[in-house]
LUMPAGU-847806 format. One line per 10 residues: number of its first residue (from 0); for each residue x, y, z of N, C-alpha, C. Coordinates in steps of 0.1 Angstrom, whole numbers, plus 5000, padded with zeros to 4 digits. Layout:
% residues N
NUM = X/Y/Z/X/Y/Z/X/Y/Z | ...
% end
This chain:
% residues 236
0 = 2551/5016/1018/2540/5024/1013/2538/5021/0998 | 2550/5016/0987/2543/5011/0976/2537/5002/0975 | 2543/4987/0985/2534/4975/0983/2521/4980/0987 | 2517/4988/1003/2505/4988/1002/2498/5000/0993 | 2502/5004/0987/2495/5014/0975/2492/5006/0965 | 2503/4993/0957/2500/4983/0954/2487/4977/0955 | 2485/4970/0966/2475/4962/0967/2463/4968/0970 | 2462/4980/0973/2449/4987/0969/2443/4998/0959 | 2448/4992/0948/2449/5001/0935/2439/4992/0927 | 2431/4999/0918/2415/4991/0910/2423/4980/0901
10 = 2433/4987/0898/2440/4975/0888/2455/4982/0888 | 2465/4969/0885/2478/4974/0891/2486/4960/0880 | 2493/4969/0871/2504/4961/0857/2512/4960/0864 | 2523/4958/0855/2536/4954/0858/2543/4959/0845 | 2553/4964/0847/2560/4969/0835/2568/4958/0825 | 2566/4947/0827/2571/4937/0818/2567/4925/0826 | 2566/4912/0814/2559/4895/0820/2571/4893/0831 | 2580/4896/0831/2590/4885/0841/2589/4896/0850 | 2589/4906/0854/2584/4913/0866/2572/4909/0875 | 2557/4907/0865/2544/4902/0872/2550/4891/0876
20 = 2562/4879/0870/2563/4865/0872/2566/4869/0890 | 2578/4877/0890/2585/4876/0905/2576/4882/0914 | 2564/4893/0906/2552/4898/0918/2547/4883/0928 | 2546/4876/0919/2536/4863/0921/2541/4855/0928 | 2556/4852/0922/2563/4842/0929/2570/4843/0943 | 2575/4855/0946/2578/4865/0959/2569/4871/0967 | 2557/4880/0960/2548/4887/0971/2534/4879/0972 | 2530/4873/0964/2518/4862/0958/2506/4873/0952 | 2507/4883/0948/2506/4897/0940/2500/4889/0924 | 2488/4890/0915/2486/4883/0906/2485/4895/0894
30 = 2496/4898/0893/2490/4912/0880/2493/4909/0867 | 2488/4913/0859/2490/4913/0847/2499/4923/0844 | 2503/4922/0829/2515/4931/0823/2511/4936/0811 | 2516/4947/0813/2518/4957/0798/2534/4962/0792 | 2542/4960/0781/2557/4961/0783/2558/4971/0782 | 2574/4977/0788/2578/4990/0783/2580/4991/0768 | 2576/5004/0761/2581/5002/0749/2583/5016/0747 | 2594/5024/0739/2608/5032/0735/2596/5041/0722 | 2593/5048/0727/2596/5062/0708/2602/5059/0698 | 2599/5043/0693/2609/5042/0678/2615/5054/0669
40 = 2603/5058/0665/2600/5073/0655/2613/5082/0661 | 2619/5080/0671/2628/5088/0676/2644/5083/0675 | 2643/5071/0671/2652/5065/0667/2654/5058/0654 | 2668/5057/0646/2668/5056/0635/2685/5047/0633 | 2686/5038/0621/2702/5037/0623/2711/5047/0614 | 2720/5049/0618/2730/5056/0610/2735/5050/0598 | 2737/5058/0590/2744/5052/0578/2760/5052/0580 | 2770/5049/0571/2782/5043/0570/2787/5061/0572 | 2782/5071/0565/2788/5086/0562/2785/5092/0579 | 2774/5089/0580/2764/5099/0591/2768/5091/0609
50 = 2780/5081/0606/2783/5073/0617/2797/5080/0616 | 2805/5081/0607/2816/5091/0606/2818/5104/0613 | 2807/5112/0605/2805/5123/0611/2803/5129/0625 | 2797/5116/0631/2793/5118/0647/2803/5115/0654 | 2808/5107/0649/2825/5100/0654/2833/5117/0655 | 2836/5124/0645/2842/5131/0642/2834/5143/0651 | 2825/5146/0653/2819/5156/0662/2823/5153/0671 | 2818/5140/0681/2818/5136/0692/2833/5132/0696 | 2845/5138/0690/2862/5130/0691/2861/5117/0695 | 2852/5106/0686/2858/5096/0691/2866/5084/0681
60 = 2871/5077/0680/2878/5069/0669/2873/5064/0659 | 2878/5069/0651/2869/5068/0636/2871/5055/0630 | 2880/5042/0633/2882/5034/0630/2876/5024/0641 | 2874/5022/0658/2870/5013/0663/2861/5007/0665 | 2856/4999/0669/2843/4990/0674/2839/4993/0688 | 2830/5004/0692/2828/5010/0703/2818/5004/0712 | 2818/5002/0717/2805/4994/0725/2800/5004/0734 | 2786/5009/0734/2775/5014/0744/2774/5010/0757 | 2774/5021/0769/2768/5015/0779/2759/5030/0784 | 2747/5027/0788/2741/5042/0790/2733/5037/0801
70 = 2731/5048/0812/2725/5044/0826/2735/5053/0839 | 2724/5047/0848/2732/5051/0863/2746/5044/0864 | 2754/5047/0871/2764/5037/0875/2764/5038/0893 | 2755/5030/0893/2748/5028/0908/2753/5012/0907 | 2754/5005/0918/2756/4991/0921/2752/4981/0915 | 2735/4982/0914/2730/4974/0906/2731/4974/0890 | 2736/4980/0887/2742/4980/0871/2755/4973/0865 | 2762/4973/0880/2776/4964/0878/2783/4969/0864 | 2783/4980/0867/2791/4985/0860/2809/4983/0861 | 2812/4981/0876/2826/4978/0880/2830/4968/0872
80 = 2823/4960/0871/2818/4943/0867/2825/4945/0848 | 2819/4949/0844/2822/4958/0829/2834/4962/0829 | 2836/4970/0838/2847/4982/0842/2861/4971/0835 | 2861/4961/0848/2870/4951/0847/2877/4942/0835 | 2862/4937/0832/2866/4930/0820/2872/4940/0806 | 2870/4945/0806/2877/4958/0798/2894/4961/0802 | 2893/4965/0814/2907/4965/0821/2913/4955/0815 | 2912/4939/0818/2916/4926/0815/2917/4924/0806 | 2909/4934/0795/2915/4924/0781/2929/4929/0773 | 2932/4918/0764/2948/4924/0763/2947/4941/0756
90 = 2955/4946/0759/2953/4958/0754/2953/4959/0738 | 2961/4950/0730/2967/4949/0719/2950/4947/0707 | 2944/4943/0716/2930/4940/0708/2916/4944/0718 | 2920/4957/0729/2909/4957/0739/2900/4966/0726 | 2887/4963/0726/2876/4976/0720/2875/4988/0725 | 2863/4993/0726/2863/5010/0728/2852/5007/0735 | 2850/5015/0746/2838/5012/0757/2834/5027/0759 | 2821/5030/0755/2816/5045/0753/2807/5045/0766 | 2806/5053/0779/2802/5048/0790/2795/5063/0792 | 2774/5065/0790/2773/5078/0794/2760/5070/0804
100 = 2762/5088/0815/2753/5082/0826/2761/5093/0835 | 2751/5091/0850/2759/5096/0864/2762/5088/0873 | 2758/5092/0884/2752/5084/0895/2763/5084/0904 | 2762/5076/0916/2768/5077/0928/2785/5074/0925 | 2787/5066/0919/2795/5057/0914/2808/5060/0905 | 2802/5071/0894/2808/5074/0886/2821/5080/0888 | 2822/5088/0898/2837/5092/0903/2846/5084/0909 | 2841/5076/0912/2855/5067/0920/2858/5053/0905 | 2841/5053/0899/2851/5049/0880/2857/5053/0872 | 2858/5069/0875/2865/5076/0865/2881/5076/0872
110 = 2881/5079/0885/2894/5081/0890/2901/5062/0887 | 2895/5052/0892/2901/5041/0886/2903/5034/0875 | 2894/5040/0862/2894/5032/0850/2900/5042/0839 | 2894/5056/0846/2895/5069/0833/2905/5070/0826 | 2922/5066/0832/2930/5068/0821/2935/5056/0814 | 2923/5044/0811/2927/5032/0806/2922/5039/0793 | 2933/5035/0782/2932/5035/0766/2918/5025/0764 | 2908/5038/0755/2897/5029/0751/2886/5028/0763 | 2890/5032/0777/2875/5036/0782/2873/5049/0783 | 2862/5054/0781/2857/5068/0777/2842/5072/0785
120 = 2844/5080/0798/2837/5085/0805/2829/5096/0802 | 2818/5096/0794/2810/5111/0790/2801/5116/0798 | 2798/5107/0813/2785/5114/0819/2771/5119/0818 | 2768/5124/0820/2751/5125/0816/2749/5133/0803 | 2743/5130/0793/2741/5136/0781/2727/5135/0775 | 2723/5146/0770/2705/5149/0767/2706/5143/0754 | 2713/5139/0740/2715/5134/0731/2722/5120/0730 | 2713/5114/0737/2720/5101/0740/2720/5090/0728 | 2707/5094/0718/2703/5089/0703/2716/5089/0697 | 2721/5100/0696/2732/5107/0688/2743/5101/0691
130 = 2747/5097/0704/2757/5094/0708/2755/5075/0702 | 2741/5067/0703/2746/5055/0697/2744/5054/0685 | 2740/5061/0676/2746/5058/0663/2755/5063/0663 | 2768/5062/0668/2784/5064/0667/2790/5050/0672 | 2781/5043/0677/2784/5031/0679/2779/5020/0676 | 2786/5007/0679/2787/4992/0672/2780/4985/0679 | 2779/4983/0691/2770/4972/0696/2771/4982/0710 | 2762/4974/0721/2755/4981/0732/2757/4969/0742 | 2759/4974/0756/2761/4960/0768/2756/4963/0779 | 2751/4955/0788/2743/4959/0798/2744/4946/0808
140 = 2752/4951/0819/2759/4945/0830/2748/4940/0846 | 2734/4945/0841/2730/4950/0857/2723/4937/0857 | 2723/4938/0869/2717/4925/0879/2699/4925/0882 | 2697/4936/0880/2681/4941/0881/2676/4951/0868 | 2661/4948/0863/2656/4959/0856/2641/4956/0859 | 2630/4970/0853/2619/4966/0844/2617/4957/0835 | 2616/4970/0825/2619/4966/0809/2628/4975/0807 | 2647/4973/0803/2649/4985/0803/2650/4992/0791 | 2647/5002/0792/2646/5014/0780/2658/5014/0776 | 2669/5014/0786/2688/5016/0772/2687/5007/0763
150 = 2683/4997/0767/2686/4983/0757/2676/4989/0746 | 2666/4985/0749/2653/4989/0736/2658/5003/0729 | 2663/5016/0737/2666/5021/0727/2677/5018/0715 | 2688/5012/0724/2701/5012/0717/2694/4997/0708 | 2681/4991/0712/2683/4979/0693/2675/4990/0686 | 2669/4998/0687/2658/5005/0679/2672/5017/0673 | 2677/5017/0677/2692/5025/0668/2702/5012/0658 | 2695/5003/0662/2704/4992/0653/2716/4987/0658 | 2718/4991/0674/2727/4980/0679/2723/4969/0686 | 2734/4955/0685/2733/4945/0691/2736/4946/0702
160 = 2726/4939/0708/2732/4940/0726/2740/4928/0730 | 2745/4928/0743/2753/4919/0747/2748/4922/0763 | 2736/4916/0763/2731/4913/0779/2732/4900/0789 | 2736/4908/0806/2733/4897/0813/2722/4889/0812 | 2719/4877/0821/2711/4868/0819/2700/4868/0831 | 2700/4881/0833/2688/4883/0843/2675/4882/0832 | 2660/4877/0842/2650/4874/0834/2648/4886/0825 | 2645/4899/0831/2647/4910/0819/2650/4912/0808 | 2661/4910/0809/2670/4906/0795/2666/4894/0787 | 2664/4885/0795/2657/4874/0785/2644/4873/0778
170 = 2632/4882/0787/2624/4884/0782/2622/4894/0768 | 2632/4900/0767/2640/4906/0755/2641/4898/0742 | 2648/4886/0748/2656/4876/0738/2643/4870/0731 | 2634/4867/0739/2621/4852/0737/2616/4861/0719 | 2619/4877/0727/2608/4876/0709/2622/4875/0701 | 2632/4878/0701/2641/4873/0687/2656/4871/0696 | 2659/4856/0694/2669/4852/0703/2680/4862/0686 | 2680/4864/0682/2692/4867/0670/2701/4884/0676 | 2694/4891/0680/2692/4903/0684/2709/4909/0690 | 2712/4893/0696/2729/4896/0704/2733/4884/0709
180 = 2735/4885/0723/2740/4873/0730/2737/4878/0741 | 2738/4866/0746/2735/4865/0768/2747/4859/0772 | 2749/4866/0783/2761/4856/0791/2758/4852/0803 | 2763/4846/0811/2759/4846/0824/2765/4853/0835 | 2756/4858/0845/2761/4869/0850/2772/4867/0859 | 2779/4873/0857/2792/4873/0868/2804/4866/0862 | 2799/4860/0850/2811/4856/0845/2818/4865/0831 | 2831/4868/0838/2838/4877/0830/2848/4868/0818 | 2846/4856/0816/2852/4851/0801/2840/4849/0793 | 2828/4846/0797/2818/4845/0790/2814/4857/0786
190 = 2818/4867/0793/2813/4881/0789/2818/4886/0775 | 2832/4883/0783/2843/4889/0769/2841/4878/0752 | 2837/4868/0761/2835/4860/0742/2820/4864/0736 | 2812/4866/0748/2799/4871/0738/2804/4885/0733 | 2807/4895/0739/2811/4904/0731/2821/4908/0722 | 2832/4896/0719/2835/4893/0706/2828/4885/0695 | 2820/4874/0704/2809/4872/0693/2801/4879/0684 | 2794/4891/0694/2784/4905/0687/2796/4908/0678 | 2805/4913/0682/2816/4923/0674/2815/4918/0654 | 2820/4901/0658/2817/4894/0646/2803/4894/0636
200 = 2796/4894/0643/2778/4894/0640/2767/4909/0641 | 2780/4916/0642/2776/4926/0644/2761/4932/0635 | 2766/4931/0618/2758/4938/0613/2744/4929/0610 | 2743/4916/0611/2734/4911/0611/2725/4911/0621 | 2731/4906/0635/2725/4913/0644/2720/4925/0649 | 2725/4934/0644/2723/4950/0649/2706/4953/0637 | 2708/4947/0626/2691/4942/0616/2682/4937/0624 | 2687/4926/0630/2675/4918/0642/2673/4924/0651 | 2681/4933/0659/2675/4945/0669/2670/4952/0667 | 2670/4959/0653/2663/4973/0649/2648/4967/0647
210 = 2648/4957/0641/2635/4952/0635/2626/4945/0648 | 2637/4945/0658/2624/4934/0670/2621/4950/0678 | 2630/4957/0680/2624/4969/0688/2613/4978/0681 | 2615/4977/0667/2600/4983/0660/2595/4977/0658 | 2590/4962/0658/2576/4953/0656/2575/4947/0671 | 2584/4951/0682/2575/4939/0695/2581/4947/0707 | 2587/4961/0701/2586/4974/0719/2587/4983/0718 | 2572/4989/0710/2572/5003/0703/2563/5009/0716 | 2568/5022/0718/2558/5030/0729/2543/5030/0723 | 2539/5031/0707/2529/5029/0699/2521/5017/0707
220 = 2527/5005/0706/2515/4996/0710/2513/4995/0726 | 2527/5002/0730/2522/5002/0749/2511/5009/0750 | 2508/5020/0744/2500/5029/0745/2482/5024/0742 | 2486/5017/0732/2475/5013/0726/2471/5002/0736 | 2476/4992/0744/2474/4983/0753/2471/4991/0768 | 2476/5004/0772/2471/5009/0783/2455/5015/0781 | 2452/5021/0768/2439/5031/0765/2430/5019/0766 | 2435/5003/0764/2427/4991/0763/2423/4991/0776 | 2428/4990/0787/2432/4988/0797/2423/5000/0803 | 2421/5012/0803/2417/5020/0809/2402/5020/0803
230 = 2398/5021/0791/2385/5017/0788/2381/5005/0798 | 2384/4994/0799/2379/4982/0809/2377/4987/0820 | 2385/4997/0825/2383/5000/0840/2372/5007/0838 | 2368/5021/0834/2364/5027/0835/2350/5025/0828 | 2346/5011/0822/2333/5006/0816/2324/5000/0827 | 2335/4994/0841/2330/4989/0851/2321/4992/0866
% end
């Protein structure tokens, strides 16, 4: 029912360029694209005090390097995937893995990973802004997206990401490869060195995220590219 809703719609986007790419290349579907783009205005980075403070609200370690993960924990997020490589690393130097979200999933990762030192299961939360400026960089394990909105939020809060190498995520990278690091998917040593890499590059990088999410995936210009888009139709 969507493909053929699809193909009889006056005009029909695509939520990001590498999505129209796989329209084309898979259904032979020719659309054009508009990106997703985030409520900058709604996000902001924390300062050095105001990152304390939330630490200290939210009980979480006032000294660690926390890494973000926010979303479903449904299959295609590979979240297990994450799960692991965390498990694996020596404990003596593992980071802090801040994990909010639901989904089908979530209970059989909390009963297996929950009482590992340093992962931290919060579940669905309406202040999810709040929750990453308490944190250092942001990771995103999934095998499929649009354009995703965690990532763009969490650079428009000033974290580095540390994404798979699905086109998605790359089409991310193309406007500022500086932003974080890619690994390739499925591999869990490559995972763990890009996200010691971020850790190292943290503050410079976490500058080149804030700054590409407010100049190239602001809801501002999606908006202004759709009213483009609807004037043409409706001139015709």
């Amino acid at each position: 029912l969507h493909l053929y809703a699809m193909k009889h719609t006056s005009k029909t986007v695509a939520c990001s360029e590498s999505l129209s790419k796989i329209y084309k290349e898979r259904l032979g579907l020719d659309y054009g694209f508009i990106r997703n783009g985030v409520d900058v205005e709604q996000y902001s980075k924390a300062t050095a005090e105001e990152k304390a403070d939330i630490r200290k609200e939210l009980g979480l370690p006032k000294d660690a390097f926390i890494y973000a993960y926010t979303g479903q924990m449904i299959e295609r997020k590979k979240v297990g995937f994450l799960l692991e490589v965390f498990k694996n690393w020596n404990s003596n130097s593992r980071p802090y893995l801040l994990l909010l979200g639901g989904g089908a999933l979530l209970d059989g990762y909390k009963g297996q990973y929950g009482e590992l030192e340093g992962i931290d299961f919060r579940g669905n939360v309406e202040n999810v802004n709040h929750y990453l400026k308490a944190c250092d960089a942001y990771v995103s394990t999934s095998m499929s997206e649009g354009l995703p909105n965690g990532v763009l939020e969490a650079m428009a809060t000033g974290l580095p990401v540390v994404l798979s190498d699905i086109v998605q995520h790359l089409e991310i990278f193309e406007a500022d490869n500086g932003i974080g690091a890619i690994y390739k998917q499925g591999d869990a040593d490559e995972l763990r060195q890009k996200l010691q890499e971020v850790r190292e590059k943290a503050a410079v990088m976490g500058e080149r995220a804030y700054l590409s999410a407010h100049q190239n995936f602001s809801a501002k210009g999606m908006s202004e590219n759709y009213q483009k888009l609807y004037k043409e139709i409706s001139a015709k």
